[in-house]
Structures are given as structure tokens and as C-alpha cells.
C-alpha positions as CSV (number, residue, x, y, z in Angstrom):
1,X,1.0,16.7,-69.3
2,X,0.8,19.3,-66.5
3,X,-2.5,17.6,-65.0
4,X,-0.5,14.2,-65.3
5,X,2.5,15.7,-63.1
6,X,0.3,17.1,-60.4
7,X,-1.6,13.6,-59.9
8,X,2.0,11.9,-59.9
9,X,2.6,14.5,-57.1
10,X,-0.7,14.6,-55.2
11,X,-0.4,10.4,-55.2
12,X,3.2,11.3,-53.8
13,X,2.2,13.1,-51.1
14,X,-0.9,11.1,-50.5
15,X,1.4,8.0,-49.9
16,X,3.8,10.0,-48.1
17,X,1.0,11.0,-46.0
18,X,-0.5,7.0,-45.0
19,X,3.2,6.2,-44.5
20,X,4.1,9.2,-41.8
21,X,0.4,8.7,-40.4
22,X,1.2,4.5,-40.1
23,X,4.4,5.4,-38.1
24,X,2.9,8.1,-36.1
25,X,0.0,5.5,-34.8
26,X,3.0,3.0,-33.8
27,X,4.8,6.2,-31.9
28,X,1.7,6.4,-29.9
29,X,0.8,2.5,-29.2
30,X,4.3,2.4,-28.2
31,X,4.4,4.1,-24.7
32,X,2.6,5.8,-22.5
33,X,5.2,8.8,-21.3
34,X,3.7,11.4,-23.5
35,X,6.9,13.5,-23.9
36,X,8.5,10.3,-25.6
37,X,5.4,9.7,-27.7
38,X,5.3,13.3,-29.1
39,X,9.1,13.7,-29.6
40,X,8.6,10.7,-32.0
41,X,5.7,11.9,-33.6
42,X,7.6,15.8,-34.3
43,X,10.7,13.5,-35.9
44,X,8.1,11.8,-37.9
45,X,7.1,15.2,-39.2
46,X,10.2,16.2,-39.8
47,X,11.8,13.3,-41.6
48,X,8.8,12.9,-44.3
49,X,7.3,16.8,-44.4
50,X,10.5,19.1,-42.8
51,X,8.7,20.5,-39.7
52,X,10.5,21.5,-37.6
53,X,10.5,22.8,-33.3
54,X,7.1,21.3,-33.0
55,X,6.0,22.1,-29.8
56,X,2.8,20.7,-27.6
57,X,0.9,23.5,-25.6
58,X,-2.0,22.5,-23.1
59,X,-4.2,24.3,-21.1
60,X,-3.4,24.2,-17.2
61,X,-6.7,24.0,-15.5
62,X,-5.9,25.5,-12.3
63,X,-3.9,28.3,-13.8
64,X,-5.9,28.7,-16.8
65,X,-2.2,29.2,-18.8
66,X,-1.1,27.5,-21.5
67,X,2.4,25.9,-20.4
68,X,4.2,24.0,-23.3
69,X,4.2,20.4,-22.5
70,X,6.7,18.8,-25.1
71,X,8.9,21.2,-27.6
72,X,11.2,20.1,-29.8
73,X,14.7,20.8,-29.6
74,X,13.9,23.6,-27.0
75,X,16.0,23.9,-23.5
76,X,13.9,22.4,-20.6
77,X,14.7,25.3,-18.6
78,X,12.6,27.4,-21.2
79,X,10.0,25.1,-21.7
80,X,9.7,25.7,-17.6
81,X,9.8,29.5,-17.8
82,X,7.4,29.9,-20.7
83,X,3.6,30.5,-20.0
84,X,0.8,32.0,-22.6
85,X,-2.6,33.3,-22.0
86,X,-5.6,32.2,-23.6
87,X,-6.0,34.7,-26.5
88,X,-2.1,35.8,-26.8
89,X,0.2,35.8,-29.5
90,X,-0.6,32.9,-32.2
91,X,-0.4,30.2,-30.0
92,X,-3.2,31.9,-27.3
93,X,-5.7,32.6,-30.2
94,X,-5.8,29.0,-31.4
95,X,-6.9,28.4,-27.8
96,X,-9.2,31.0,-27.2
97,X,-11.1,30.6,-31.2
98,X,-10.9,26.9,-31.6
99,X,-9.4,27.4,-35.2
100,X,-6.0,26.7,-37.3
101,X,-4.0,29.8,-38.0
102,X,-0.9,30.0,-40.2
103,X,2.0,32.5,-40.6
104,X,3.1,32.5,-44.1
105,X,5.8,34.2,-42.6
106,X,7.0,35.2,-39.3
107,X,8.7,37.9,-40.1
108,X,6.3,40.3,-40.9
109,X,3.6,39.3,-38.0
110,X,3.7,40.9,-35.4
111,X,1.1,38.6,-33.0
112,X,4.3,36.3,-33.6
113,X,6.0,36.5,-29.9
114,X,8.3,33.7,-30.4
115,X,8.7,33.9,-26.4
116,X,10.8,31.4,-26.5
117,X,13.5,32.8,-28.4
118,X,13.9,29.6,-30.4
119,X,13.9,31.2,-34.0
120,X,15.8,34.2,-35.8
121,X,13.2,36.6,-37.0
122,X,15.6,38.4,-39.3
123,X,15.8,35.7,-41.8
124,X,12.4,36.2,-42.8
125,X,11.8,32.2,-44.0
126,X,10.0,30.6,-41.2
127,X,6.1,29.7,-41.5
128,X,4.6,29.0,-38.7
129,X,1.2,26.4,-38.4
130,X,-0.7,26.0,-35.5
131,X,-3.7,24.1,-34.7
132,X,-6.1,23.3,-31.5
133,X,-6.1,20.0,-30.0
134,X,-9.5,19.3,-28.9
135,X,-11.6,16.8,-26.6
136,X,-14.9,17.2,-27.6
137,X,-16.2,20.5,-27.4
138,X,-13.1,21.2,-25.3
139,X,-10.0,23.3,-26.3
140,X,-7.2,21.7,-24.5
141,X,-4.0,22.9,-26.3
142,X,-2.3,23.7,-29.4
143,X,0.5,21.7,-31.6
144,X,2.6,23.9,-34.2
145,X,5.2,23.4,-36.2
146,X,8.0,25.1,-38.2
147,X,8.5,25.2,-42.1
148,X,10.8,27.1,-44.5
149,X,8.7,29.9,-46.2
150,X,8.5,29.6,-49.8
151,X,6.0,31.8,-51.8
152,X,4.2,29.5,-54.5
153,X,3.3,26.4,-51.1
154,X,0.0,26.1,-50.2
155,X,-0.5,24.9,-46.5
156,X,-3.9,23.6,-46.8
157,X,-2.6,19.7,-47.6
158,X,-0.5,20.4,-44.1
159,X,-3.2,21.4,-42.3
160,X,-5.1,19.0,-42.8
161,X,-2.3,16.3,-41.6
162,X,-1.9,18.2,-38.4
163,X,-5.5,18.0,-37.9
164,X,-5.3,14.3,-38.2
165,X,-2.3,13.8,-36.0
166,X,-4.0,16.8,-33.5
167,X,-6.9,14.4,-33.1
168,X,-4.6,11.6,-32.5
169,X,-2.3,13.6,-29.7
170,X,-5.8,15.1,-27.9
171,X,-6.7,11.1,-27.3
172,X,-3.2,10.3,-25.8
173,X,-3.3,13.7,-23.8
174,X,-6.7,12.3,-22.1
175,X,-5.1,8.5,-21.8
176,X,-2.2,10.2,-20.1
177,X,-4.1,12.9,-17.7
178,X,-6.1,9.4,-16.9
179,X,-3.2,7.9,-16.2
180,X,-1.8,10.5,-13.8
181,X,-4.8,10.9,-12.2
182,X,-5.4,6.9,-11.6
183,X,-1.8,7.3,-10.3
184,X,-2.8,10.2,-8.1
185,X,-5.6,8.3,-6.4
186,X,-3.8,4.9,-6.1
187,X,-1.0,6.9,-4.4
188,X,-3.7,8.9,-2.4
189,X,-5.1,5.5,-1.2
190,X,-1.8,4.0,-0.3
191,X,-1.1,7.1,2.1
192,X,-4.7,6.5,3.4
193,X,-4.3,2.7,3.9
194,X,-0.8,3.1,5.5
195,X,-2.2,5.5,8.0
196,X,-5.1,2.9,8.7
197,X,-2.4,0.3,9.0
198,X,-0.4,2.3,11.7
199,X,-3.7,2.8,13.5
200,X,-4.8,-0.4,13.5
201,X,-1.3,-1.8,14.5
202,X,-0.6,0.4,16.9
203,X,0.2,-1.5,20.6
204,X,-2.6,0.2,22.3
205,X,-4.6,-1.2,19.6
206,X,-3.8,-4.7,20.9
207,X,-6.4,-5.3,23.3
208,X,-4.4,-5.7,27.1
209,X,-4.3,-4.2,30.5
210,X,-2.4,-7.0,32.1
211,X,0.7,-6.8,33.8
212,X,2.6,-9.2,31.0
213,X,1.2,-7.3,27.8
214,X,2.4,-4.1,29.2
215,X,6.0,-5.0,29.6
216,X,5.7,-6.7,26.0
217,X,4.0,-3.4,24.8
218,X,7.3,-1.4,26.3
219,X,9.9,-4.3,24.4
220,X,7.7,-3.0,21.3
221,X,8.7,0.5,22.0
222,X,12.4,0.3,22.9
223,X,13.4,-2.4,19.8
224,X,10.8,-0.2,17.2
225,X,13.1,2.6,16.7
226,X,16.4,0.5,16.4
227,X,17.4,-2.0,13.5
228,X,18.1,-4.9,15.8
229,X,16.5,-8.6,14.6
230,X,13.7,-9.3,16.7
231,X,12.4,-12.5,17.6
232,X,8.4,-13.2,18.7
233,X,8.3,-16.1,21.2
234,X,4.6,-18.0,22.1
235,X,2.2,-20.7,21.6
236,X,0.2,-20.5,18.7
237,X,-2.4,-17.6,18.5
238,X,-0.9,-15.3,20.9
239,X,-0.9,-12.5,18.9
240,X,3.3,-12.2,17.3
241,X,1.9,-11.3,14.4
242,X,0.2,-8.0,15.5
243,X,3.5,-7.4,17.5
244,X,5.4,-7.3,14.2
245,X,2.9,-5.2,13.0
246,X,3.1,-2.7,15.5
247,X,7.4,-3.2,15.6
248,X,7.0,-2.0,12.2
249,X,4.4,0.7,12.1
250,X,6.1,2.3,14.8
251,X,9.4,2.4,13.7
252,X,11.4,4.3,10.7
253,X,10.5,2.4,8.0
254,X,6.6,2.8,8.3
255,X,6.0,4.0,4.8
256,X,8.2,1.5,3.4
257,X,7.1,-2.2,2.6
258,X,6.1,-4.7,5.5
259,X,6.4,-8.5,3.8
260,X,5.2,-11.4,6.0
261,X,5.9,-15.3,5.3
262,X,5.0,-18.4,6.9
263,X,7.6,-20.6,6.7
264,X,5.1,-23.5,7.5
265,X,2.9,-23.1,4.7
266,X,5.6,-23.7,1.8
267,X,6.6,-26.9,0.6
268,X,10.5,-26.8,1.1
269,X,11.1,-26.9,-2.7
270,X,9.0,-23.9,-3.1
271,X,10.2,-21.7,0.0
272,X,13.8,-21.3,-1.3
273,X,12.4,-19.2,-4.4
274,X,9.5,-17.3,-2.3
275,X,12.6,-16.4,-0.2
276,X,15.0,-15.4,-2.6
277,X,13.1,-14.9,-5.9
278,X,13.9,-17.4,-9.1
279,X,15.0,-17.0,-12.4
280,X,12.9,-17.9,-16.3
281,X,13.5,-21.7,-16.1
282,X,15.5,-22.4,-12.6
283,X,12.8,-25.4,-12.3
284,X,10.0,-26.8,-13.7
285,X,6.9,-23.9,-14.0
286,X,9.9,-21.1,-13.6
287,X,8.2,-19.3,-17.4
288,X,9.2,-16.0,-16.0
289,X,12.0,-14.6,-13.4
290,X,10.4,-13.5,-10.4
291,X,11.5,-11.3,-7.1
292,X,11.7,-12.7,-4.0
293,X,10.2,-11.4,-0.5
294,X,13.6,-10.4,0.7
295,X,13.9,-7.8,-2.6
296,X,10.1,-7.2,-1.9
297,X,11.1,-6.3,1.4
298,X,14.1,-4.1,0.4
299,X,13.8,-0.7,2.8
300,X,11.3,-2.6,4.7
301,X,10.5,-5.2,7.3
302,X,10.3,-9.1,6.7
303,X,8.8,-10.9,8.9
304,X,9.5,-14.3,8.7
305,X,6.6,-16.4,10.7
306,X,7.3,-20.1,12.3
307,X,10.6,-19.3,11.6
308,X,11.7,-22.4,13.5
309,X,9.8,-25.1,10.2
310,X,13.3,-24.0,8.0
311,X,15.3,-26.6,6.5
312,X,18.7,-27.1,7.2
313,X,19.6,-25.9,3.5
314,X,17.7,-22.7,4.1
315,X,19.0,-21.9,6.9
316,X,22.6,-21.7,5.2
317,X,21.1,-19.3,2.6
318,X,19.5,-16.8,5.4
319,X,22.5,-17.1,7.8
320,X,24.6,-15.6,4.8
321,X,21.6,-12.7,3.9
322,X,21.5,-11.8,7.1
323,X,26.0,-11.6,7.3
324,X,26.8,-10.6,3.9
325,X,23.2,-8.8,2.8
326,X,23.4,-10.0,-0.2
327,X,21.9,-13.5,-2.2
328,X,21.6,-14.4,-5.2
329,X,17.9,-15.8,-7.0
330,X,17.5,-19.1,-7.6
331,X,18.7,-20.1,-10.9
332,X,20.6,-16.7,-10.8
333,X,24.4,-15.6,-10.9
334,X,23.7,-11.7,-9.9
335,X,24.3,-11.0,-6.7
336,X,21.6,-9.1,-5.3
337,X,21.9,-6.6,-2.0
338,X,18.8,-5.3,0.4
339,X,18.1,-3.5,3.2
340,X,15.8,-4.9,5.4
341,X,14.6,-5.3,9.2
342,X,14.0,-8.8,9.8
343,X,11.3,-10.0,12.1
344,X,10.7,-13.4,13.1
345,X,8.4,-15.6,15.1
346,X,7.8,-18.8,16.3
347,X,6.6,-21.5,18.7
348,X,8.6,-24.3,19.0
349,X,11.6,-24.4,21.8
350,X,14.3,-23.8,19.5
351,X,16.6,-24.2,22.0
352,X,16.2,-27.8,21.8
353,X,15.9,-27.0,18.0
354,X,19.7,-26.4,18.6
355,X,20.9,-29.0,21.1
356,X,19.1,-31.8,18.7
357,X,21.3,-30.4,15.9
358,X,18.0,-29.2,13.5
359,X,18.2,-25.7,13.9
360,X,21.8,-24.1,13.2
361,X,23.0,-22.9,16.3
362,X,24.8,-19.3,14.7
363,X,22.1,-18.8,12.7
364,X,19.6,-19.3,16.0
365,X,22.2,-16.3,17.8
366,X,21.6,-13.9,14.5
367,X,18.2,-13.9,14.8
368,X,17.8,-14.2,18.9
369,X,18.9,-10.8,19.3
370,X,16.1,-9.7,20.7
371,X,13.8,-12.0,22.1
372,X,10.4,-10.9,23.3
373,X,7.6,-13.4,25.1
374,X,4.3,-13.1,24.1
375,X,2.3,-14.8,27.0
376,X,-0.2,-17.5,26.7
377,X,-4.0,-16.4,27.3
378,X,-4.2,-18.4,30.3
379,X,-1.2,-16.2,31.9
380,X,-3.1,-13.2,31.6
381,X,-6.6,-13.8,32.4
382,X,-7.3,-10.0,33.2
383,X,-7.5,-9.6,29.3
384,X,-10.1,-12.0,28.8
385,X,-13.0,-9.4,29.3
386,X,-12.0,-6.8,27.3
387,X,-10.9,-9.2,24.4
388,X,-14.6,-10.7,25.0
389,X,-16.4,-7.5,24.4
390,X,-14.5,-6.1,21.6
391,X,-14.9,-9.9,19.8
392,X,-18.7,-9.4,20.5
393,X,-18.2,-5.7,19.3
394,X,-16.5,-6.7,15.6
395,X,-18.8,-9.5,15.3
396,X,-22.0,-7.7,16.2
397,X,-21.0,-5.2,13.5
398,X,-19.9,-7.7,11.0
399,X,-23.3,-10.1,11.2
400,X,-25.5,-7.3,12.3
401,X,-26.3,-8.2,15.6
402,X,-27.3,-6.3,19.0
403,X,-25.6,-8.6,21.6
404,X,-24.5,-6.6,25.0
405,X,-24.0,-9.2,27.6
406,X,-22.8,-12.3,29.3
407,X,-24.9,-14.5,31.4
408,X,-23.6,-15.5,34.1
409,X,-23.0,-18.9,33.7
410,X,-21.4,-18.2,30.4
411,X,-18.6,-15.8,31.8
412,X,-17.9,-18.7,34.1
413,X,-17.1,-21.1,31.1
414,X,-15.2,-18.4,29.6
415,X,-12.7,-18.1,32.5
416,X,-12.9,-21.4,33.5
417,X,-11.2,-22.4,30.3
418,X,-7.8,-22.6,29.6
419,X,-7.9,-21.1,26.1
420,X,-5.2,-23.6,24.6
421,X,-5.2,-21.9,21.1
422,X,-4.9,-18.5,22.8
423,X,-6.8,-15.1,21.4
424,X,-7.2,-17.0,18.1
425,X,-9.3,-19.5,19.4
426,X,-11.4,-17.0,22.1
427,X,-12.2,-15.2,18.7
428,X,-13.7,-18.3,17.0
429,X,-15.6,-19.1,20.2
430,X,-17.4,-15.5,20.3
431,X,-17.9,-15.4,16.6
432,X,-19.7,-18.6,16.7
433,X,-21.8,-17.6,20.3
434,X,-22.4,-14.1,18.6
435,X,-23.7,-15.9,15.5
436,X,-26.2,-18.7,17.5
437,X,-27.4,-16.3,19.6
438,X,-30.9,-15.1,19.3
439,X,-31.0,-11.9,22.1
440,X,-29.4,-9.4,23.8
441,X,-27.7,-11.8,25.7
442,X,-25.2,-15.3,25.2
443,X,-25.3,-18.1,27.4
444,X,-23.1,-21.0,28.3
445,X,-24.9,-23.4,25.1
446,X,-23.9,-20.6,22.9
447,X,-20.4,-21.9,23.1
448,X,-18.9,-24.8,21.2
449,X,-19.6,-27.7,23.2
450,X,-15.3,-29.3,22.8
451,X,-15.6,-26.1,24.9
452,X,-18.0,-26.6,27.7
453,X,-16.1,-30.2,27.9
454,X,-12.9,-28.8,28.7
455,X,-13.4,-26.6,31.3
456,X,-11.2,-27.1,34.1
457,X,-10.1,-24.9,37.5
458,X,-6.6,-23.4,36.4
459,X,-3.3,-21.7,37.8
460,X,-4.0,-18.5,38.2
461,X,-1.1,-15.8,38.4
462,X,-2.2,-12.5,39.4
463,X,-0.5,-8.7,40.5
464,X,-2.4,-9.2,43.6
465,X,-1.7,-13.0,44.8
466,X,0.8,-15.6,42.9
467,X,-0.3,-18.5,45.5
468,X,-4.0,-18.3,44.6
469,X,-5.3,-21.1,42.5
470,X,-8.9,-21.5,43.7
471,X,-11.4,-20.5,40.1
472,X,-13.4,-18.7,42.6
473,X,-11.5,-16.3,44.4
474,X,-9.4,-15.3,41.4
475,X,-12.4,-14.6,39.3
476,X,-13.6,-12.6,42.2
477,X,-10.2,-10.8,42.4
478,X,-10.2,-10.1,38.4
479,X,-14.1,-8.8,38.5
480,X,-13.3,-6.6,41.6
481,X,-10.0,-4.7,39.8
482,X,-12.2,-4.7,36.6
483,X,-15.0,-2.7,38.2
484,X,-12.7,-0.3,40.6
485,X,-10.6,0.3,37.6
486,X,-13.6,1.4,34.9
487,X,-15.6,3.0,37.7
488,X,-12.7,5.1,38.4
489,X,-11.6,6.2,34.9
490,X,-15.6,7.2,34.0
491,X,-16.0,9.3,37.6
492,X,-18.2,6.7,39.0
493,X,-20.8,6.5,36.2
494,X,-22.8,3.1,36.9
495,X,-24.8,3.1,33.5
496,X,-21.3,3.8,31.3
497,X,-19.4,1.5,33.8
498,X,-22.0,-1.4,32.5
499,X,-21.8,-0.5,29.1
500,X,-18.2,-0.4,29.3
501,X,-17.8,-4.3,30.6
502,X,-20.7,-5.6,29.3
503,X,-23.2,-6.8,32.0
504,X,-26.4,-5.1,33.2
505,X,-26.6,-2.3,35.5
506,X,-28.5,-4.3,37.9
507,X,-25.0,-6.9,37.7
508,X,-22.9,-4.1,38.0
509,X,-24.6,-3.0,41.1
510,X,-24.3,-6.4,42.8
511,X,-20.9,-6.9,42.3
512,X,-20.4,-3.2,43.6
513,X,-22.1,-4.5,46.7
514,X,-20.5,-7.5,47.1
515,X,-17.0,-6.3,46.5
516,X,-17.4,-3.1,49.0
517,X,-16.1,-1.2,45.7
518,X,-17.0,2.6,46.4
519,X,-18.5,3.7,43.4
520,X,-18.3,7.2,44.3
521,X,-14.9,8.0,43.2
């Protein structure tokens, strides 16, 4: 009869056992905060077995303490406060030996600290379990538990669950510390990208010397550190883009999100929602809600390129985003708010836009505020060297090539040519030479040959002379402040002067000739 009872109560606890261990492995699949996934786990405990203040210690590495990590029913101020060495009180000695220890009862041990005050000690019925949690070979905390002392238990059927559950804490321990440390080196790489980002966008990163760049390069500084909408005006490939970079990266919201759009590239139907975000089933293909750029934007910048391709519709919708600071998605009845510094850009005379009734003529004042000109390549042909060796620069690096130079004939084509699509289009030109060319050195068949069939003299408008529009002259005044201007900042130094703009130092000594240019200061 007796042997029939104690199977009855061992198959008790064995199914107790499977049905606390089936819940505890759902605790743990169910998040990955560890604090939530062990306060579940200590309930579980409790509910089926009556443990009680279960408390999670693990092993700092840098302080080589043991700091409790998730406690039961304990004041987070204590949980902060309490430390143990390796090899003190119960708790340490688990650590330090790798082994289970039990208190029948912590009354009458005196290794039992109870640092953190949690328990009376005069009652006399507490027992107290503790075992390692291990990774590997590795020690890397403790997990104990509470349990009424009674004199006839045996806490061998415990132990052995708390190894079980132990095991299954040590592999979420490692999933989290993975976690945070994947989150440590995303966040690590943000910073580092950001900072690359404000280097690379910085204005003296843009490459310009010329008169026109440098009062766009001031309008960058003065509008950066204000919250005024700013609108980029040129002809395609002009460079608005990198301005809005640099508006950004220079201003207070650096660190915060920069979002850009081209307005141009979105069917109208699909712009709205790219704008404003969409709700699960607004439209057709909606299976999910979705944020728009403006809340991706929120403490950031949005830069809204070709701003001028809006529809009329739109424009309503962003006239009242930029009033009210608020929208709502599409499909949506919650009215969201942001904060964001809006950017935009464009080509077109939107002027006209207005006077032709296709662009709305408040909504072209809210976002005129600040205008700034980006001028055409062919208005500042002083740039057009330094932009030519810095092309040949990237794409030497990029295609592994060891081009230096110029000939002759081929600096002629390049500032004989207007340069319709602007930087963008002097960058494909020099890719492509850098690419066909064989030597040290492009020539003039290097270049595309729609290229070579469009060069033409041009206007040329110039610090020195505004009346001058013979090719000649004005390449000859360009080459001569080029050469007085590098051979001045490098103390005269013919070989480094060379280097610096790309020609030989047999060129360079020529020119220096020709021009009269003393090369001694």
C-alpha cells in the first residue's frame, strides 16, 4: 500500500514537474527582456512548487562581483546596492565551487548573510537552494529560491528541477548578453557612420573655390543653425542635394534622422502614403500599416527633392503639415504630430509654376523662405579643375588605376564644354575617360564623343573680367589664378604645385613662364 502511495506521489510530482517545465519554456520563447522572462519563470515556481524570492545573480566581468540581476519581490533600490564576492556567503560559494548548496535551514547557518534583508531569520523556517548557472565550463551566476523548512522533505527532486531550469536561464543569459552586445556595436557603428556623414557633408567637402559656391557655402552656414524651410534652386546636377546634406549635418539636429524623397520618382497614387505613411488595407497591397517619411523624419530633416513634380492634391496635404504639424496616415483617423526641418529642392521656375495656377501659390511662400541658388557648372568654371582631379582621384581608387594628368588637348574639351547636366554629368565623363584610359595620362578620345560634338566657345563670367567671352583668354585667366593661388599656399613648391593640379612639372613650368607668375613666393 505504502509503495502504491509513493508512486501515485512521485507520478504527481513527475507531472507537476513536465507541466511547470512546459510553461517555463513558453516564459522564455516569449520575450527577450530577461528581467520579464525570469519574473515569469520564479512565478512558475512558485505557483506549482512554493518557491519563493527567487533571485538571478551573474558574474560582472569587469568588476568580478556578483550583482543580482532579477529578484523577486525585492526593492530595485536594493537589488542596486547589493554586490557579492566570488566565494562569500552561500550565494559566492556556488560561484567560486561550481556546485548546488542547500540550507535546510537559515536559521542556524551562519554563511547565510541575507544581505539583502529580504527574510526574517528569527522564524527559523526558511530553506534556502542555490545552484550555478553555467555556460560551458564557465560559472556565470547563481539562481536560488526560498522554501518553508519542514523536517521529513528531501530537496534532491528540487534540485534537480533548478538544474534543469538553471540550464535553461544560462542559454537566455548568453542570447541576451548577445543581444546587448549586437546592440552595442550597431549603436557604436551608427555614431561612427554619423560622424562619417558630417565629414563627408561638410561644405568644405563640396569641392569649390569660386566666387558663387562661396556665398552659397556662407547661405549654408547662416540658415544651418536656424529652423527656417529652405529651398535648393538649380538645374539638374548641381549639387542641392549635398547642400541639404551639409544644412543638416551642420545644424542641431545632426544626430537625429535625415529622410530624403524624390518627388519625381513616385507615381502620384503612391507618393501620398510614402509621404504620410498608410494604414492595413487603405488600398490595394496596404497588408500592413506603415510610417510615413514625415514620422520617419520626426526630430529630423526631410528633404523633399523636385519638390516642384507635387500634385495639386498633395500639395493641400503638405501646406497643412507644414501650418498645423500634424496629418493623419492614409486610411487613418489619428492625428499624428512631428517635428521636423523641411528641406526642399528643385529645378523648374516655380514661379511660373504659380502664375500658370499648377503650383499653389501659399504653399510656394511656406516653403520659399529661404531660397538659396546653386549655380550651374558653366557659371563657375574656376571649379572645373579641382572637381576634374578629385573625379580622377575617386575613380582611380575605385577601378585601380594610376592616372595623373590631362593632355592638353583634353583640358581644352573640358572647358570648352558647357557641362549642361552640371557636376553630375562632369563625373560620368571622367569615370568613363578614367576607365578607357590605358596611361598616366587621358586625352581628348578618352571622352564620350556626344561630348567632343558639343563643344562650343561659352560666356564666361569671371572675378577678374565680366565682358570677357573669348575661350582663350578666359582659360588663360582661370590657369593663371589656379597656378598663383596653389603656388602660393605650398611656398612656391613646383613638384607639389604639379601634383596638386594635375599636369607635369615640365607644364607647370611653362605656364609659370608664360603667365610671368613668380613662383618664388
Amino acid at each position: 500500500m505504502k509503495s502504491n502511495t509513493r508512486d501515485a506521489s512521485q507520478l504527481k510530482r513527475e507531472l507537476q514537474e513536465l507541466s511547470a517545465l512546459n510553461e517555463i519554456s513558453k516564459a522564455f520563447s516569449s520575450s527577450l527582456d530577461l528581467e520579464k522572462m525570469i519574473g515569469k519563470v520564479m512565478d512558475i515556481l512558485h505557483s506549482h512548487f512554493g518557491m519563493e524570492r527567487g533571485t538571478l545573480t551573474l558574474l560582472d566581468p569587469e568588476t568580478n562581483e556578483l550583482v543580482i540581476e532579477v529578484a523577486q519581490g525585492l526593492d530595485p533600490e536594493v537589488e542596486e546596492r547589493v554586490r557579492y564576492k566570488i566565494g562569500e556567503g552561500i550565494t559566492g560559494k556556488v560561484v567560486a565551487s561550481g556546485e548546488p548548496i542547500v540550507i535546510r535551514n537559515i536559521g542556524d547557518e551562519p554563511l547565510f548573510l541575507n544581505k539583502t534583508k529580504a527574510r526574517d531569520l528569527s522564524k527559523s523556517n526558511i530553506s534556502f537552494l542555490c545552484i550555478p548557472i553555467r555556460l560551458g565550463r564557465q560559472t556565470i551566476g547563481a539562481l536560488s529560491v526560498d522554501k518553508v523548512f519542514q523536517e521529513d522533505i528531501s530537496f534532491e527532486v528540487d534540485l534537480h528541477l533548478l538544474t534543469i531550469v538553471g540550464s535553461m536561464v544560462a542559454q537566455a543569459v548568453q542570447i541576451n548578453q548577445l543581444v546587448k552586445e549586437e546592440k552595442r556595436s550597431l549603436s557604436f557603428e551608427n555614431e561612427q557612420l554619423r560622424g562619417q556623414l558630417k565629414k563627408k557633408f561638410r561644405p568644405k567637402n563640396i569641392i569649390a573655390e569660386s566666387k558663387r559656391m562661396t556665398d552659397v557655402f556662407s547661405s549654408i552656414d547662416l540658415v544651418s543653425q536656424t529652423k527656417a524651410t529652405v529651398m535648393l534652386r538649380g538645374e539638374s546636377g548641381t549639387g542641392k542635394e549635398l547642400v541639404a546634406h551639409a544644412i543638416h549635418y551642420q545644424s542641431d539636429r545632426a544626430d537625429k534622422p535625415f529622410v530624403k524623397v524624390s518627388c519625381a520618382s513616385l507615381p502620384e497614387t503612391l507618393l501620398e502614403s510614402e509621404l504620410f505613411g498608410h494604414m492595413k488595407g487603405a488600398f490595394t497591397g496596404a497588408n500592413a500599416s506603415k510610417a510615413g517619411r514625415f514620422e520617419m523624419a520626426n526630430g529630423g530633416t526631410l528633404f523633399l527633392d523636385e519638390i516642384g513634380e507635387i500634385n495639386k492634391s498633395i500639395q493641400v496635404k503638405l501646406l497643412r503639415v507644414l501650418q498645423e504639424k500634424e496629418f493623419e496616415r492614409v486610411g487613418g483617423t489619428e492625428t499624428i504630430r512631428v517635428d521636423i526641418r523641411l528641406l526642399t529642392a528643385t529645378n523648374r521656375d516655380l514661379e511660373k509654376e504659380v502664375r500658370e495656377g499648377r503650383f499653389r501659390e501659399d504653399l510656394y511662400y511656406r516653403l520659399n523662405v529661404i531660397p538659396i541658388f546653386i549655380p550651374a557648372l558653366r557659371d563657375r568654371r574656376e571649379d572645373i579643375p579641382l572637381l576634374v582631379k578629385y573625379f580622377i582621384e575617386k575613380f582611380n581608387l575605385e577601378n585601380n588605376k594610376k592616372i595623373f594628368h590631362l593632355s592638353q588637348e583634353a583640358w581644352d574639351h573640358v572647358m570648352g564644354y558647357s557641362w549642361p547636366g552640371n557636376v553630375r554629368e562632369l563625373e560620368n565623363a571622367i569615370e568613363r575617360a578614367v576607365i578607357m584610359c590605358q596611361s598616366d595620362t587621358i586625352l581628348r578620345d578618352h571622352f564620350p564623343i556626344d561630348l567632343q560634338a558639343r563643344i562650343k566657345p561659352f560666356t564666361l563670367v569671371t572675378e577678374e573680367s565680366e565682358e570677357n567671352n573669348n575661350l582663350k583668354e578666359a582659360v588663360e585667366t582661370i590657369e593663371k589664378r589656379m597656378i598663383s593661388r596653389v603656388l602660393e599656399k605650398i611656398g612656391g613648391n613646383k613638384r607639389k604645385a604639379a601634383q596638386m593640379l594635375g599636369v607635369t612639372e615640365r607644364i607647370l613650368g611653362y605656364k609659370v613662364r608664360k603667365y610671368g607668375i613668380n613662383s618664388s613666393k
